[in-house]
TITI-711422 format. One record per residue (C-alpha): x, y, z. Coordinates in steps of 0.02 Angstrom, whole numbers, padded with zeros to 5 digits, always signed. Layout:
XYZ;...
// end
This chain:
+00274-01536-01673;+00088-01542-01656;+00010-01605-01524;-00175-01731-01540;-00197-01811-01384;-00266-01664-01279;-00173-01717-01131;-00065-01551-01118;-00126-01358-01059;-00155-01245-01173;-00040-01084-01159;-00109-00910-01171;+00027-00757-01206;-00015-00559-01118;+00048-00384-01167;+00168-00401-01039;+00270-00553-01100;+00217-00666-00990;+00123-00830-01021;+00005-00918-00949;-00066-01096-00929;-00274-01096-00976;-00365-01177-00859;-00381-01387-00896;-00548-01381-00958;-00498-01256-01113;-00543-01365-01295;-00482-01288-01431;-00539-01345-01608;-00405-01414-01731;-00216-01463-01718;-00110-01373-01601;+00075-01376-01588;+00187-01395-01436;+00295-01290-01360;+00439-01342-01241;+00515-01217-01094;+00631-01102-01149;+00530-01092-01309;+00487-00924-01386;+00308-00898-01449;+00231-00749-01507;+00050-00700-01563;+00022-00642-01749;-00125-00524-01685;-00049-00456-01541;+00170-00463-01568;+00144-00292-01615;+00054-00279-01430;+00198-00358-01352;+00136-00525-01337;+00291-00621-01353;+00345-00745-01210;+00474-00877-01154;+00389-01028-01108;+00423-01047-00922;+00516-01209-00841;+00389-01237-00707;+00236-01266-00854;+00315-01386-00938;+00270-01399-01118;+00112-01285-01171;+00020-01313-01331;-00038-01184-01451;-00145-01162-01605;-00062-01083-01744;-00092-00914-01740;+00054-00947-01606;+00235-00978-01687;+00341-01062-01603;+00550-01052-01582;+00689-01155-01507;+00805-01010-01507;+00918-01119-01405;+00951-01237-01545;+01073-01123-01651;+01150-01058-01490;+01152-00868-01543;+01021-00802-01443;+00943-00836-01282;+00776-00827-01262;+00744-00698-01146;+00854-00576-01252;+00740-00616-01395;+00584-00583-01281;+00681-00437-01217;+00712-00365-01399;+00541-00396-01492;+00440-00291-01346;+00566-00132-01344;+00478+00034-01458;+00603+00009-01598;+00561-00187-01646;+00372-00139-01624;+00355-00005-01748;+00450-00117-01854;+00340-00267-01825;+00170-00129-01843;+00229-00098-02016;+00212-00290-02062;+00030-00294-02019;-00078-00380-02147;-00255-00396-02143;-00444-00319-02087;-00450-00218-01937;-00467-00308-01773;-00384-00456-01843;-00225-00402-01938;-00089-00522-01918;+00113-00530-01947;+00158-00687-02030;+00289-00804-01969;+00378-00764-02117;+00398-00576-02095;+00449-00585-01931;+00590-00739-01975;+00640-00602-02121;+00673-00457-01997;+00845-00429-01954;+00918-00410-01756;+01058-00368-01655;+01155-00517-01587;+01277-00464-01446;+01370-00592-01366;+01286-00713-01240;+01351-00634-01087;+01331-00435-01151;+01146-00529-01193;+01124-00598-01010;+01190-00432-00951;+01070-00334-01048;+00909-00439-01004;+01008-00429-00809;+00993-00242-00812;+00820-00227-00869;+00740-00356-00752;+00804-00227-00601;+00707-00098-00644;+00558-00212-00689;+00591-00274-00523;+00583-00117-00444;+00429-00070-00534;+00339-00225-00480;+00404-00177-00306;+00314+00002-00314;+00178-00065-00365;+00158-00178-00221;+00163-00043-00106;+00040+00079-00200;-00082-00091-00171;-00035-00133-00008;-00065+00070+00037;-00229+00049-00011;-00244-00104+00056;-00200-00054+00222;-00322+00109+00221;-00448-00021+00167;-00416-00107+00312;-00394+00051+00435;-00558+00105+00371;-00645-00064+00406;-00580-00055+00590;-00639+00140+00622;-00835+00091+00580;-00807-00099+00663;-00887-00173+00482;-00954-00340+00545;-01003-00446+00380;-00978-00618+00304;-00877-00487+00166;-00774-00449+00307;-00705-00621+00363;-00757-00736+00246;-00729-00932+00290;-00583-01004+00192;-00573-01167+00238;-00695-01327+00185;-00861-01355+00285;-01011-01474+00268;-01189-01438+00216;-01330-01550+00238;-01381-01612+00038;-01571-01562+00061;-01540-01392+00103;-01407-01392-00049;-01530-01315-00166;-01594-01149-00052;-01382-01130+00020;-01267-00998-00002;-01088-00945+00034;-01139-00777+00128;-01277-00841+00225;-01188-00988+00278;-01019-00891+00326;-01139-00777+00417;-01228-00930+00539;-01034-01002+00551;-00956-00854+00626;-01154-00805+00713;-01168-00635+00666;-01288-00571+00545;-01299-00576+00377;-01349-00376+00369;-01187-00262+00380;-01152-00208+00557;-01063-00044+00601;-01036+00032+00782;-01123+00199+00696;-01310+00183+00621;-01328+00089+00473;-01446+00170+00327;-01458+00126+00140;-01395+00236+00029;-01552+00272-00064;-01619+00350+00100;-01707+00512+00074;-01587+00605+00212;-01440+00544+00127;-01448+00534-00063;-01551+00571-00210;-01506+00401-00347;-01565+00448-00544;-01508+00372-00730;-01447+00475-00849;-01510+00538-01009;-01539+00393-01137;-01459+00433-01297;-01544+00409-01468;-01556+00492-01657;-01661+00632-01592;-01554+00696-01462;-01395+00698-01584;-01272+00876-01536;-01343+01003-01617;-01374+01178-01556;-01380+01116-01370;-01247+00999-01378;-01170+00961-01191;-01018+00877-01142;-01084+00693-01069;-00997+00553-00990;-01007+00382-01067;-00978+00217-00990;-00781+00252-01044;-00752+00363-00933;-00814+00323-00777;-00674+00193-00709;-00625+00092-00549;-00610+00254-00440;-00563+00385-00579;-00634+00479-00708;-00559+00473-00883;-00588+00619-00972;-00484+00597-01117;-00621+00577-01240;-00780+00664-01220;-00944+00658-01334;-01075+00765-01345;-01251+00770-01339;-01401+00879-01375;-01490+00929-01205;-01632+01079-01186;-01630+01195-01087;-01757+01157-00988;-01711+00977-00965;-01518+01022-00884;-01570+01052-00721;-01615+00861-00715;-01463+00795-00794;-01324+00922-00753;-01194+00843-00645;-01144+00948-00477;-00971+00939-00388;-00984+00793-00255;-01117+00673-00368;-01054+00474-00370;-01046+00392-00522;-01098+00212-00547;-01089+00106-00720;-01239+00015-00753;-01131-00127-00820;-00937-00188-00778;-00856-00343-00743;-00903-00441-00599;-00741-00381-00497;-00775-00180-00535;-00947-00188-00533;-01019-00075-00407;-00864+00023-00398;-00874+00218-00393;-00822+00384-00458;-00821+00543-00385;-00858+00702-00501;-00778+00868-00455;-00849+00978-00578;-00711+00959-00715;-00820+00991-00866;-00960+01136-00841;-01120+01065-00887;-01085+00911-00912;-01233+00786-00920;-01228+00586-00913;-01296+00434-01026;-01423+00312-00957;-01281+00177-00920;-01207+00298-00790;-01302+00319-00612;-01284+00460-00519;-01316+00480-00319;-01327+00662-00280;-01294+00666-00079;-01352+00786+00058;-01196+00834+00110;-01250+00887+00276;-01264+00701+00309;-01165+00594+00210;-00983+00659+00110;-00935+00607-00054;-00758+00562-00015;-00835+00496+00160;-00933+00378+00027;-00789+00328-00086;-00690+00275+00050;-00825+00155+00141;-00853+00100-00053;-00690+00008-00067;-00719-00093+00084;-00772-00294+00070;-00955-00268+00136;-01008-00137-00023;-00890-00240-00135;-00996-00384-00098;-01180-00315-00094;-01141-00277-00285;-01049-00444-00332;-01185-00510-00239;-01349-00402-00348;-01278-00398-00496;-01337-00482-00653;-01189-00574-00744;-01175-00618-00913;-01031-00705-00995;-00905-00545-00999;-01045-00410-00895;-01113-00391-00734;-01231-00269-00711;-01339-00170-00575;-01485-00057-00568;-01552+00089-00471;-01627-00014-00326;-01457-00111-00281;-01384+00064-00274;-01513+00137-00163;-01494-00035-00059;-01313-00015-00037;-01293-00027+00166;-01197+00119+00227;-01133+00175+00406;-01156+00353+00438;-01033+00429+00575;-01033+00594+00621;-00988+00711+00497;-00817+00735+00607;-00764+00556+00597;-00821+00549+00418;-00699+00676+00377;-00570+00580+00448;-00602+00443+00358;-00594+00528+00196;-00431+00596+00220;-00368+00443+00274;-00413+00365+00091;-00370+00524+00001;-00184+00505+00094;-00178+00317+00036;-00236+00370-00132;-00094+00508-00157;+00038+00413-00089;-00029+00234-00216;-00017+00376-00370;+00156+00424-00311;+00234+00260-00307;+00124+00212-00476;+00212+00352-00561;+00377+00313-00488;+00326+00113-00543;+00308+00192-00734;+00441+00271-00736;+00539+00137-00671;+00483+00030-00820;+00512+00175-00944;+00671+00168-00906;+00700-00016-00907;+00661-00016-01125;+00733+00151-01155;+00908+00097-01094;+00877-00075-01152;+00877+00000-01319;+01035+00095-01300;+01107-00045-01240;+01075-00133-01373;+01109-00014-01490;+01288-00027-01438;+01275+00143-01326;
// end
């Protein structure tokens, strides 16, 4: 049925199988076509993804363009519609569905068509409601996990917050509605104002001394090497890491490029066990979040895009670092410097060295670190347990299925 009037939300379908409303501003160009709860859509870039949802009850109808089919699967009464979810994100449909790709890269598409053509199991309704039954328990205990890996690091957030007393407008930031005067509208913000509401200061306080990072004593912040034709691998190629691989609190080091470095020039660029690692660029939630590198490539350099604070470790510790990092006050002072685009926010050198940092003794800032390391170790523990939980929640769906 399509839709004209543009009085319904748009719907917008994940990896995951779930859907989601679009917020009530979206305008989409040309006709769109409604879907009802219970109905099945499915993307025809992305099925092969897993993008495939049931339209929940509580949305109401959704409308969609049509790159978005649309199925009441309810209607011939041999399927219900969370089976058919259920079925078209297991391994088995998907390889299926990835030979049916037509079209250039980036945009291939299955047709309507092909996927109507492609045959499926139909158990009965109840072995179907058992099936989808089975599987939501271990999704359920994945999601569960995963709670508790968050709220683990939540909580050392928090611990950590309460060991250096962090006093900052990040800290407790006011919730609820208040009133500014209209003329002082145009020279207002959020932070300053929470700040004079709750009358502290506007500068992070700590019950140890407070020094920014860029301080001589405590850190040494550089750019990397800027890539270009001339300095393509040749006979002193190096390991470097990109952008890519420097993630929210990890490295990735699954796919490293190389570039051509002298001799002479290493000493500036090689990376030592204990640097941070900053992306010049990231979305406006990660920006400003860190990396710590532990020496896992020898002589490995870094591109321009990647900063690099180089501590004195007599006075500051890198894990000491990472931990105060994921607080709300550091959070903030990048949200707060960084340049945003429409999809990048970005930072430079100087809001690194700015960064506001409490510096305990090196006794309590060993403490600290282990604390986060703990909360780290035990958040990777239940994430792997979380994985494996939803491992197992296709790979028996698909015996089950199968008749097994």
């Amino acid at each position: 049925m399509e839709v004209s009037d543009g009085t319904l939300r748009y719907g917008s379908i994940h990896f995951d199988g779930s859907i989601s409303r679009r917020p009530d501003t979206t305008t989409i160009q040309g006709t769109t076509y409604l879907a009802r709860p219970q109905d099945v859509v499915f993307s025809r870039i992305d099925i092969r993804n897993g993008a495939i949802g049931v339209v929940p009850n509580e949305f109401g109808s959704l409308a969609f363009t049509n790159e978005y089919p649309i199925y009441d699967v309810n209607a011939v009464g041999r399927v219900i519609p969370d089976f058919v979810r259920l079925l078209c994100r297991t391994q088995v449909f998907r390889s299926q569905v990835e030979a049916l790709v037509v079209g250039h890269s980036g945009r291939k598409r299955v047709s309507a068509e092909m996927f109507e053509d492609l045959p499926i199991p139909a158990p009965t309704i109840d072995d179907q409601r058992a099936i989808v039954e089975r599987h939501m328990q271990h999704v359920s205990e994945a999601m569960c996990l995963r709670r508790k890996a968050a709220d683990a690091l939540a909580g050392a957030v928090d611990e950590i917050t309460r060991l250096l007393d962090l006093k900052s407008p990040d800290v407790a930031p006011i919730t609820k509605p208040f009133v500014i005067p209209s003329h002082r509208a145009t020279r207002w913000s959020v932070f300053a104002a929470t700040a004079v509401a709750q009358g502290i200061s506007d500068e992070l306080q700590s019950c140890y001394p407070v020094k920014p990072l860029g301080d001589p004593e405590l850190s040494l912040v550089s750019y990397g090497i800027q890539k270009s034709p001339r300095n393509r691998p040749d006979k002193n190629g190096r390991p470097y890491l990109r952008v890519a691989n420097v993630q929210d609190a990890y490295l990735d080091l699954r796919e490293i490029k190389y570039i051509d470095v002298p001799d002479a020039q290493m000493d500036t660029y090689r990376l030592e066990p204990g640097d941070i690692l900053f992306c010049e660029g990231n979305s406006a939630e990660l920006v400003g979040r860190p990396a710590l590198w532990g020496g896992e490539i020898e002589d490995c350099v870094h591109q321009n895009h990647v900063l690099r604070a180089r501590l004195n470790q007599d006075a500051l510790l890198p894990q000491y670092l990472m931990a105060f990092m994921q607080t709300a006050p550091s959070r903030g002072h990048f949200r707060r410097r960084a340049k945003k685009t429409t999809n990048l926010a970005t930072i430079n050198s100087s809001d690194v060295r700015e960064l506001l940092v409490p510096i305990p003794p090196i006794a309590e800032q060993n403490h600290i670190a282990d604390l986060w390391v703990s909360a780290q170790e035990e958040a990777a523990k239940l994430r792997a347990a979380a994985s494996e939980a939803e491992k197992k929640a296709f790979t028996e769906t698909e015996v089950l299925i199968a008749g097994g």
